[in-house]
N, C-alpha and C positions, 0 to 999 in steps of 0.2 A: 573548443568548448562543448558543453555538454551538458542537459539539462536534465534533472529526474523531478517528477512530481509522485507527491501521495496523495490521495484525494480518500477521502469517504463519501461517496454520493447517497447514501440512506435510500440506496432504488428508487432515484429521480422522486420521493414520496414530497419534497420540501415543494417541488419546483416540476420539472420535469425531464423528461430523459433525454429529452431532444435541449433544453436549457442545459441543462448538464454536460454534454456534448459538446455545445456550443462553450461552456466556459473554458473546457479542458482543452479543447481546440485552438483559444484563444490566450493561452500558458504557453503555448507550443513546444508542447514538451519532446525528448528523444527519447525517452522511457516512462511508462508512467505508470502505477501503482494503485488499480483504485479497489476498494470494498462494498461491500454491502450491493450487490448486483444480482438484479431477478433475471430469470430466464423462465419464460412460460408460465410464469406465477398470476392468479387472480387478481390479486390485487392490484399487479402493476399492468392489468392488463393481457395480459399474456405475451409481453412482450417480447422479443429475444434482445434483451440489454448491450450484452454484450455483442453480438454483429452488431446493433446500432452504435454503437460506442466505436468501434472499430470503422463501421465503413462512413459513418461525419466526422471523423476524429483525421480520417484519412491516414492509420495507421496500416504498415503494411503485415504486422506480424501480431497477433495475439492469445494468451493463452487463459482458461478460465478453468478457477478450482472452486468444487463443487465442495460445500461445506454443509449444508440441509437438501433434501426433498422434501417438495410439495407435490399434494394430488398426485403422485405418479410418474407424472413427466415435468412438474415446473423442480427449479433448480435455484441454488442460491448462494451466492459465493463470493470469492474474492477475483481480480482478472491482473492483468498485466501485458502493457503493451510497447511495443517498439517503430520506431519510424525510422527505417532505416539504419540497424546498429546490430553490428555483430554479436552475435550469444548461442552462448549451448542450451539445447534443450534445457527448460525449469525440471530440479528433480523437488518432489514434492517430501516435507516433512510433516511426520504427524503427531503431533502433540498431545493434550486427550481434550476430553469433550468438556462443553461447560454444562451448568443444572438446565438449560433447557435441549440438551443432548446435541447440540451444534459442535460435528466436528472441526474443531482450532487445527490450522495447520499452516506451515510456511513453505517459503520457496525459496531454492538457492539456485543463480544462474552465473556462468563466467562470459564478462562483459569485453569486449577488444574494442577499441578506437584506431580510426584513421592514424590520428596524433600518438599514437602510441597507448593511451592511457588507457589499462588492462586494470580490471579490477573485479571483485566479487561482488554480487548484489544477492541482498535475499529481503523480503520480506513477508510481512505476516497480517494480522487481523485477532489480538486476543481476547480474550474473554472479560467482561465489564466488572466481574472480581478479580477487585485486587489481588489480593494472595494467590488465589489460582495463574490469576495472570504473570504473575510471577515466575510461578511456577515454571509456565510456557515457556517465558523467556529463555529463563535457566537452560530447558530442555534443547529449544531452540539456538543459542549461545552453543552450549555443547556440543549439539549435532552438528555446526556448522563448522568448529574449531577441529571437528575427527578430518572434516573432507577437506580444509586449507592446509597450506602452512604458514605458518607464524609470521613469513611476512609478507603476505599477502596483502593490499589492500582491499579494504572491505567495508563496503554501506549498507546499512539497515535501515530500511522505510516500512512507515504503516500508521495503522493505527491500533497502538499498544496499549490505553486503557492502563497507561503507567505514569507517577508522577515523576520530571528530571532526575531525581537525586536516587531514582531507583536505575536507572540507567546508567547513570554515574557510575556506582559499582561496577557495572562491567565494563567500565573503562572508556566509554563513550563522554566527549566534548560536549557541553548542551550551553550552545553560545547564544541561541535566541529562545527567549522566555517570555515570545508574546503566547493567547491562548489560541485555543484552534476549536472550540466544538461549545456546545450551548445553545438551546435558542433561550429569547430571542438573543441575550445577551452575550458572550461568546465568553464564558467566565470559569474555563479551565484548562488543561493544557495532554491530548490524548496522541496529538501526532508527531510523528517525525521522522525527519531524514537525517541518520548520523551514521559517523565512519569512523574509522581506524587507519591510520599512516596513507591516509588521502585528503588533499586540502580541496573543500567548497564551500561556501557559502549557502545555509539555509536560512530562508523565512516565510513566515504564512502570508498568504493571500488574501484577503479577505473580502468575502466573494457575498454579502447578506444576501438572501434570500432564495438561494441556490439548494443547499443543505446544510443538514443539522452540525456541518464541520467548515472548518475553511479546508483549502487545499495546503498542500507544506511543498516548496519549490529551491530545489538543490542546482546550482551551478556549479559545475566543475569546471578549476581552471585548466 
């Protein structure tokens, strides 16, 4: 078995980075998916997010795509981690930017298991407009169909800032329609972990007071 989370942590802003840590640690995930992460930024301190994240999380592998600068040297982005689990280097896709010039981008990796279970992972972080985000998708969908083949198995995590039935379309399963994001109330639905010709089990976590999302937690059988 095998576990994948998405998280949107909103740069420990709800809670903080070390609570954040702590929840993500306590999902125990084998891969795990998260957004909205400062590196060196004011406002979260100047924190470096991501080695925090990494070295309480007790991950042994992690990679971080820079999607804004700040000041110079702070940094801000999406990250992705692994505990233990075979993968090829993330090749990074790039999408285009939203109205406040944040470049959207995703990630495609080839995943191996012990158990045999091979499969593609890729995820993203799009943009808060709709149509634009759409867009992403599309682009994202397509660049990912040039590097597989067809039958491949293949899972998409993030948070898409998409409603179900727009995912639908592209032929994605949306078996759990709890929400994921909202304060205080958690009253829409932005994340997810789905797949194509691989069977697991998602649903969200719900973690109040942590951040402005729940986490989305994928078990493969």
């Amino acid at each position: 078995a095998m576990r994948i989370v998405s998280y949107n942590i909103k740069r420990g802003f709800e809670s903080s980075i070390t609570q954040v840590a702590d929840a993500i640690r306590g999902l125990e995930p084998d891969i795990c998916l998260v957004q909205e992460v400062d590196r060196y930024v004011s406002r979260s301190g100047f924190v470096d997010q991501h080695r925090r994240l990494m070295k309480r999380c007790g991950f042994d592998k992690g990679y971080f795509f820079k999607t804004k600068s700040y000041n110079g040297f702070g940094r801000y982005g999406n990250a992705l981690y692994f505990n233990k689990v075979s993968h090829t280097k993330p090749e990074i896709i790039t999408l285009s930017n939203d109205a406040s010039g944040e470049k959207r981008t995703g990630f495609i990796t080839n995943i191996h298991s012990d158990e045999g279970q091979d499969f593609v992972l890729a995820g993203t972080h799009l943009t808060a407009n709709r149509s634009q985000a759409e867009g992403q998708l599309h682009k994202l969908i397509d660049e990912i169909q040039f590097r597989i083949s067809p039958e491949s198995k293949f899972i998409l995590g993030g948070d898409l800032n998409l409603k179900p039935h727009v995912l639908e379309k592209y032929g994605f399963k949306i078996e759990d329609v709890e929400f994921s994001c909202g304060i205080p109330a958690r009253n829409v639905r932005f994340d997810y972990i789905v797949g194509r010709r691989i069977e697991f089990q998602a649903h969200v976590v719900h973690l109040p007071g942590i951040s402005d999302h729940d986490p989305i937690v994928a078990d493969l059988r």
